[in-house]
Each structure stands twice: as C-alpha cells, then as structure tokens.
C-alpha positions as CSV (number, residue, x, y, z in Angstrom):
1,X,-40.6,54.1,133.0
2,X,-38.5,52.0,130.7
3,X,-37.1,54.0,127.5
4,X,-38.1,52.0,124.1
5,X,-35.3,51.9,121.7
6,X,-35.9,51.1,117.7
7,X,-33.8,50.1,115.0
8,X,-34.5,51.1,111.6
9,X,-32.9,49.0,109.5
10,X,-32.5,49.0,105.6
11,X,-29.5,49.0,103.3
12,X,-30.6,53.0,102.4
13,X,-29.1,52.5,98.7
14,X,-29.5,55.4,98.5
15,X,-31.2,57.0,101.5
16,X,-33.8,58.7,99.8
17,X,-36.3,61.9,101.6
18,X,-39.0,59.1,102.6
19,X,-36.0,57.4,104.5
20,X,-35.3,60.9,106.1
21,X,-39.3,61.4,106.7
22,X,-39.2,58.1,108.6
23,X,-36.1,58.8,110.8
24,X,-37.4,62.2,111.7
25,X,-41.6,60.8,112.6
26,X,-39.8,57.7,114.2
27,X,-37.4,59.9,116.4
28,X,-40.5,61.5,117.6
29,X,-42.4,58.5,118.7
30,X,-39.0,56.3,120.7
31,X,-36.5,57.8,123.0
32,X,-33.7,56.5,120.8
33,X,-33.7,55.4,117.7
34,X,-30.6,53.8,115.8
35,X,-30.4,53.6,111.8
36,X,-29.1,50.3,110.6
37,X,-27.8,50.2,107.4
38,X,-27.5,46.7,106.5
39,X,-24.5,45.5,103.9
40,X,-27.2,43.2,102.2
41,X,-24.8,41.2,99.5
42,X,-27.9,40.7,97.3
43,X,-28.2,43.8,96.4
44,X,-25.6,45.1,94.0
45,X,-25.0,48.5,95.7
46,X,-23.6,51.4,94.6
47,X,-22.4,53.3,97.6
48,X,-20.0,51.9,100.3
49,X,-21.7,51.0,103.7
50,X,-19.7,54.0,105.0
51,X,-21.1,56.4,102.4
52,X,-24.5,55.6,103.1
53,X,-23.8,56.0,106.9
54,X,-22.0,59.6,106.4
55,X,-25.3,60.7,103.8
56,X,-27.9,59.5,106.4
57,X,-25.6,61.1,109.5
58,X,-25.5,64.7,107.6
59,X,-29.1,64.1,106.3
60,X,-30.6,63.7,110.1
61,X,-27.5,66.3,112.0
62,X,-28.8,67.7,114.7
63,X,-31.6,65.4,115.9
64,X,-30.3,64.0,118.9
65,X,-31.9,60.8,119.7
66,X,-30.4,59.2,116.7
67,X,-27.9,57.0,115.3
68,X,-26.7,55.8,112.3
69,X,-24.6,52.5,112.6
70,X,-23.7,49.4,109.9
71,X,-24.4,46.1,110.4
72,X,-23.9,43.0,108.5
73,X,-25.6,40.3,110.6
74,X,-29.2,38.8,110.9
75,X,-31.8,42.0,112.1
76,X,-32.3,40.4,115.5
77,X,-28.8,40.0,116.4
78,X,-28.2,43.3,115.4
79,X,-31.3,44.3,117.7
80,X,-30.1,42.4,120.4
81,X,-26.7,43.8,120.2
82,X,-28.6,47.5,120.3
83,X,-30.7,46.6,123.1
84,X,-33.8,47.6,120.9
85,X,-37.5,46.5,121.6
86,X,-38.4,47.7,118.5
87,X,-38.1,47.1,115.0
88,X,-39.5,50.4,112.5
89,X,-40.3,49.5,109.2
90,X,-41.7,51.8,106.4
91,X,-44.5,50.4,104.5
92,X,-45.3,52.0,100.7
93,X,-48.0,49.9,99.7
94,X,-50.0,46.6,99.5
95,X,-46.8,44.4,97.8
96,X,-44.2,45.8,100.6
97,X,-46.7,44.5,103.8
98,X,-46.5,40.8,102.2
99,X,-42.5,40.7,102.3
100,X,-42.5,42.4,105.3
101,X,-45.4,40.6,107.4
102,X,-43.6,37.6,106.5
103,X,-39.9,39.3,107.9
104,X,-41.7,40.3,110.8
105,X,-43.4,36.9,111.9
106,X,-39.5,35.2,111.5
107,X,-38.2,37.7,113.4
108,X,-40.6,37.1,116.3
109,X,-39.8,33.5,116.2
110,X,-36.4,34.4,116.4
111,X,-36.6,36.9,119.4
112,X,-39.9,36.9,120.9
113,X,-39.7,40.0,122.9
114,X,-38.6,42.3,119.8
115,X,-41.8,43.9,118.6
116,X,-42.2,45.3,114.9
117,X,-43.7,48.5,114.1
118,X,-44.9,49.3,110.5
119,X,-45.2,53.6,109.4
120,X,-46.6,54.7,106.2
121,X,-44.6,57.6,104.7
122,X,-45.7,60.8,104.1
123,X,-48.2,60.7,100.7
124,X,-45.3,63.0,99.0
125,X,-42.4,59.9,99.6
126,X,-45.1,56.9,99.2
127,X,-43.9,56.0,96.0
128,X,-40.2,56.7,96.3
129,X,-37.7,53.8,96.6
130,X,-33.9,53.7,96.2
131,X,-34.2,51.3,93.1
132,X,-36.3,54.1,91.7
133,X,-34.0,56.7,92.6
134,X,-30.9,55.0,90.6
135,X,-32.9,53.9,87.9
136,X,-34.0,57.3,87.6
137,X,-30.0,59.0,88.1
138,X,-28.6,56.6,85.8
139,X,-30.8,58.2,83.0
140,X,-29.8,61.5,84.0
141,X,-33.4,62.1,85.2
142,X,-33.8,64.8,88.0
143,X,-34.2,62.9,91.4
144,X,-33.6,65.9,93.4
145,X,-37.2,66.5,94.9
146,X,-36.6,62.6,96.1
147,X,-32.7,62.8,97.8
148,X,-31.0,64.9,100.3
149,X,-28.8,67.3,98.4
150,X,-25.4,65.5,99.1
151,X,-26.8,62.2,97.2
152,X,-28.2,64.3,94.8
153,X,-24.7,65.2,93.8
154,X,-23.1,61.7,94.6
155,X,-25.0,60.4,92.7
156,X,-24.9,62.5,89.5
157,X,-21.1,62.0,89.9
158,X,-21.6,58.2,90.1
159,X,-24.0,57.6,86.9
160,X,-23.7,60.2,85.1
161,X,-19.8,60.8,84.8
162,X,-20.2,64.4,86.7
163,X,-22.7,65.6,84.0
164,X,-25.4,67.7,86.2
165,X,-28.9,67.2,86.1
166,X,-31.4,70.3,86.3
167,X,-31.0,71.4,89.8
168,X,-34.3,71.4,92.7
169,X,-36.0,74.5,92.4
170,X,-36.1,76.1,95.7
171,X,-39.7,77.0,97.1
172,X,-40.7,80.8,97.5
C-alpha cells in the first residue's frame, strides 16, 4: 500500500493552537506529514521564517510523522519537491473556502495528481487567525489561550517592549 504524504503549508505568522490542532488531527489521518512555512513577501511578517520553523518544531516535539520545513516557491513545486499527494488546508469559515477553492482549482491545473484536502478546526480555534493574534498582542491583549506558550512570550517581547500580559490560567 502506497504511504500518502501531505503538506501543510501556511506562512504560520504566528503559529497559533488551531495551527497546532491541524498538525496534530492531520498527522493522524497521513503517514507523513510536512509543515511548510511559506516566506509569503506580501505579508509583512514579524517573525523570521526560522522562528516560525523552531515555534511550530517545539509546538508539535514528539509527534513523529512530522516535519516542519521553509519554502519560498510556488505550493506545487514545493509539493513536488516533498513527494506529497496531498495538500491540507484549514478552513474557518464561509470567506476562507472562496480564496481557497479558487487556490486549490490552480493548483490542480498546475499538478494534476496533487489532491487538496480541506479540515475544519476544532470549534474552540475556528475563529482564531495569526492576524488576530498580532492585532490582539500588539494591544497588550492576552492571546495566551490562542498561542503555544513560547509565542506567547515572543511575542509579548516583540509588541509590547517585554511588558507581560496576564498569564493563561492553568485548568484544575
């Protein structure tokens, strides 16, 4: 039986816990699965490529069928250099499956044997999104509940000049 690779691919500025949520459901469901974190030079972004590799690598340690590489080239080149079949995408809501229907019909003109695969996050990360998550930060707001712990406190130290936010409450 032939083992079906994915590629998740987003720029993951910053990888937030929906990002995490999809990594972990998607490494359930493909025998490998490699995180792409695309250097997308439209998007202003405020961590390095290689800071948003080491956060997702620490964020998803330990589960073994996964890995977390950069690219800077078109999706399906950077599929076909992966030797995926897949492409996972996360899908939040009605305005994110028009952009993305519309990526994923290109992409199969592109390469015609690369198959795309949308997930819904969990209902507790459906309405999280980086832009959100720095918008948030930058007003000193508590993103916490949203961000692994290590973004929590890059991020603090990025927009908010080290002042710390009120810290997650741990659960009981």
């Amino acid at each position: 039986m032939t083992k079906i690779k994915a590629v998740y691919p987003g720029s993951f500025d910053p990888v937030t816990l929906g990002h995490v949520d999809l990594i972990k459901r998607g490494s359930r469901i493909f025998d490998e699965l490699v995180v792409g974190v695309g250097d997308n030079l439209r998007k202003g972004a405020l961590f390095s490529p290689e800071e948003r590799v080491e956060f997702i690598k620490h964020a998803v340690k330990g589960i073994k069928n996964v890995k977390v590489v950069p690219f800077s080239s078109l999706l399906v080149e950077f599929a076909r250099k992966e030797s995926a079949h897949v492409i996972l995408k996360g899908l939040r809501a009605v305005s994110d499956f028009d952009y993305e229907l519309q990526m994923s019909l290109i992409n199969r003109r592109m390469a015609t044997k690369l198959e795309t695969v949308f997930m819904m996050p969990s209902e507790e990360f459906s309405f999280v999104s980086s832009s959100l998550i720095k918008e948030i930060a930058s007003h000193r707001g508590n993103v916490s509940s949203m961000v692994p712990d290590e973004v929590q406190e890059a991020l603090v130290e990025r927009l908010s000049q080290g002042k710390p936010t009120r810290s997650r409450k741990k659960k009981q």
